[in-house]
N, C-alpha and C positions, 0 to 999 in steps of 0.2 A: 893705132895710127900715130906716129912719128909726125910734128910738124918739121921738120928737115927733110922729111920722104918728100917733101914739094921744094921746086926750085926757086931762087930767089929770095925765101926768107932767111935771116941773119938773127943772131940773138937781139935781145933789145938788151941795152943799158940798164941794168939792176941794181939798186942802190942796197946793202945787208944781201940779204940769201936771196938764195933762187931756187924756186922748186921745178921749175922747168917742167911746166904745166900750164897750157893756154888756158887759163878758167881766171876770170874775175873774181872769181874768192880766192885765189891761191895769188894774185896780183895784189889785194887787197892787204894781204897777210904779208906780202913781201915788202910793201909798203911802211905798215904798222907793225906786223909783226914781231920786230927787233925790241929785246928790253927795254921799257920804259917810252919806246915812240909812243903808245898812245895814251901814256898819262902827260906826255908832252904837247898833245892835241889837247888832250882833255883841258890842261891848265891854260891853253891858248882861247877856250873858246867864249869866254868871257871878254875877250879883248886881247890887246897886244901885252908883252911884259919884254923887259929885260933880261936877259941872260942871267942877272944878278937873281932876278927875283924869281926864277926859272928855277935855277941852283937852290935856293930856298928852299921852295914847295919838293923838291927832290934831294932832299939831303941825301940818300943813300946812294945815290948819282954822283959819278966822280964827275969833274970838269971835262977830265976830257972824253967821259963817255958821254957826257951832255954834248959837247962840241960833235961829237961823231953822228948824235942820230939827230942832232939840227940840222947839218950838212946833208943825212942821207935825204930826211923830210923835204932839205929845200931842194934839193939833186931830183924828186917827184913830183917837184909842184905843188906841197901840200901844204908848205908855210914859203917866210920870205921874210926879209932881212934888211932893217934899217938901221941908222946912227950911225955911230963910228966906231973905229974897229974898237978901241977901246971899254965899251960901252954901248953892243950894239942891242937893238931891239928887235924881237919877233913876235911876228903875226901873223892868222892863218889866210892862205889865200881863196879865193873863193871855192876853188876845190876841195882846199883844206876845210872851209865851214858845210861843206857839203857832210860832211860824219859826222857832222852835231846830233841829227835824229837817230843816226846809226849807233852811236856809240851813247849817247840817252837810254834807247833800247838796251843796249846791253849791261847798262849800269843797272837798269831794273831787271835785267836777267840774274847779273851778280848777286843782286842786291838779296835774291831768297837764297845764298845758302853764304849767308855773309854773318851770321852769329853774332855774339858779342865783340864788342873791343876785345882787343888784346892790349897786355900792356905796352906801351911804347908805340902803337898804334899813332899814327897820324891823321887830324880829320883840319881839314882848312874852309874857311867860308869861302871857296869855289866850289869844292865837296859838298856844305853845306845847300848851296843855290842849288848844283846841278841835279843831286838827290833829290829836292824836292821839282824839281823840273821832270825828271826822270819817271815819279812816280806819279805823278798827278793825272786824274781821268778827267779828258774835257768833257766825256759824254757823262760823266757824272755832271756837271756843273752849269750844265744850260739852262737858263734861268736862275741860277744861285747870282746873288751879290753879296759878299762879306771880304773881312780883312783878319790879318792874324798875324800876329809878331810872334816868330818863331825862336827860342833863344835854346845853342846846341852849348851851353858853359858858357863862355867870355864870346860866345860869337851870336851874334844875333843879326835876323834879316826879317825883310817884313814883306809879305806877303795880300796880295790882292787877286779876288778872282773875282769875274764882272762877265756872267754870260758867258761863261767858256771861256775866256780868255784867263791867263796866268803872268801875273806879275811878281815877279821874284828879286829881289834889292839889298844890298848891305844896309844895315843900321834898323833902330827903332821905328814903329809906326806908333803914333802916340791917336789916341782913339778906336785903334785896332778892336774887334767884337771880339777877340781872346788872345791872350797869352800866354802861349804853348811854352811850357816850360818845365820838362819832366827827365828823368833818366830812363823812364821805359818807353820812349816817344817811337824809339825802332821797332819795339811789342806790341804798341796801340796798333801799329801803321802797320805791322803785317796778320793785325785780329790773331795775337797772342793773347791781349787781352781788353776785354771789353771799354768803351769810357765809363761805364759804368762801375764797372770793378775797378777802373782808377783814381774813379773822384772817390771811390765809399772807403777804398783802402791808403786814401789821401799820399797816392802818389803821385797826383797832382794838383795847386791848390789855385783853386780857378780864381782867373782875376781876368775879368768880365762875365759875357755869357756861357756858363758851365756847357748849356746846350749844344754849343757851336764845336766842342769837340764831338763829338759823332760826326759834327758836318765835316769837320779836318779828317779825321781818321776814312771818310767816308770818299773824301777829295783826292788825297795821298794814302796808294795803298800798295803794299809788298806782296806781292801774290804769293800762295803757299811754298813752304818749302819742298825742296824735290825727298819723294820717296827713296831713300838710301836702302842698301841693302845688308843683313845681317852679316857683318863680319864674319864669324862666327862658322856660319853659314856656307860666306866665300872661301874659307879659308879649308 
């Protein structure tokens, strides 16, 4: 079935591709879909930025392919555009923060076959926050109250859960019940490897409650990676 086989309907207005498919996933995709829209979301959802600071967090983005999927994004309703021209700033609209849970989920979908860094690799403390946003179980946490400064190299955020709820923030917490501070912090968090094989192989060196990593690992967690299939095999 042809939606043109019925009379009176007209294309809509499509900002990037069209797949010319009445489905809400393929809207969705026409939307975001375009290179770099939804790490353009992604870096909006913490708050409003500058186009300056936009270009930043997207070095590999030329300006004027930034300028193109701003445009498409605000041509959808799904950001919006303040200051002046020289210097303007964006933010998402409420539409726009409607794919905050959406795109959460699928950062913890990425997130199992996300391997090591690479080098040259980019990691920013909105990455930082949203990761730990991304993975956290609230049905683990009901009833838990603890804190925890989480430090990913030069970037640290600190971390509160209180009854299911999750608090996640740039900067030090100073009384925090631990400070997570490891290079296998991605391996605890996806049960690569135990806290216990981390405190005994002292790759990490606790400073508070040793205990309270189980509780972290146990909080924030990377579900298994996908069974791949033997090249080998495929080929």
């Amino acid at each position: 079935m042809r939606v043109d086989d019925y009379p009176g309907t007209e294309d809509a207005d499509t900002p990037g591709r069209s797949y010319r498919q009445f489905c809400g996933i393929a809207r969705a995709f026409e939307i975001i879909g375009s290179p770099w829209s939804a790490l353009i979301v992604r870096d909006l959802l913490l708050g409003p930025k500058p186009r300056a600071d936009l270009a930043e967090l997207l070095p590999r983005l030329s300006f004027a392919d930034l300028d193109e999927r701003l445009g498409e994004l605000a041509a959808a309703g799904v950001v919006a555009r303040s200051g002046a021209d020289s210097s303007p700033v964006y933010e998402l609209t409420d539409y726009g923060k409607d794919l905050e849970p959406i795109l959460l989920q699928l950062g913890r979908w990425g997130a199992r076959s996300l391997g090591d860094p690479r080098l040259g690799d980019l990691f920013t403390l909105d990455m930082a926050i949203l990761a730990l946003r991304a993975t956290f179980r609230p049905e683990r946490a009901r009833g838990v109250h603890t804190s925890f400064e989480v430090r990913f190299g030069d970037l640290v955020v600190s971390v509160r859960v209180d009854d299911g709820a999750l608090t996640v923030e740039e900067g030090e917490l100073p009384g925090a019940d631990l400070i997570v501070d490891t290079p296998v912090l991605k391996h605890l968090m996806a049960a690569e490897l135990s806290p216990t094989d981390a405190l005994w192989l002292g790759l990490i060196e606790p400073q508070g409650d040793p205990a309270r990593l189980a509780t972290f690992v146990d909080l924030f967690h990377i579900p298994p990676a996908p069974d791949l299939p033997d090249l080998e095999t495929v080929s």
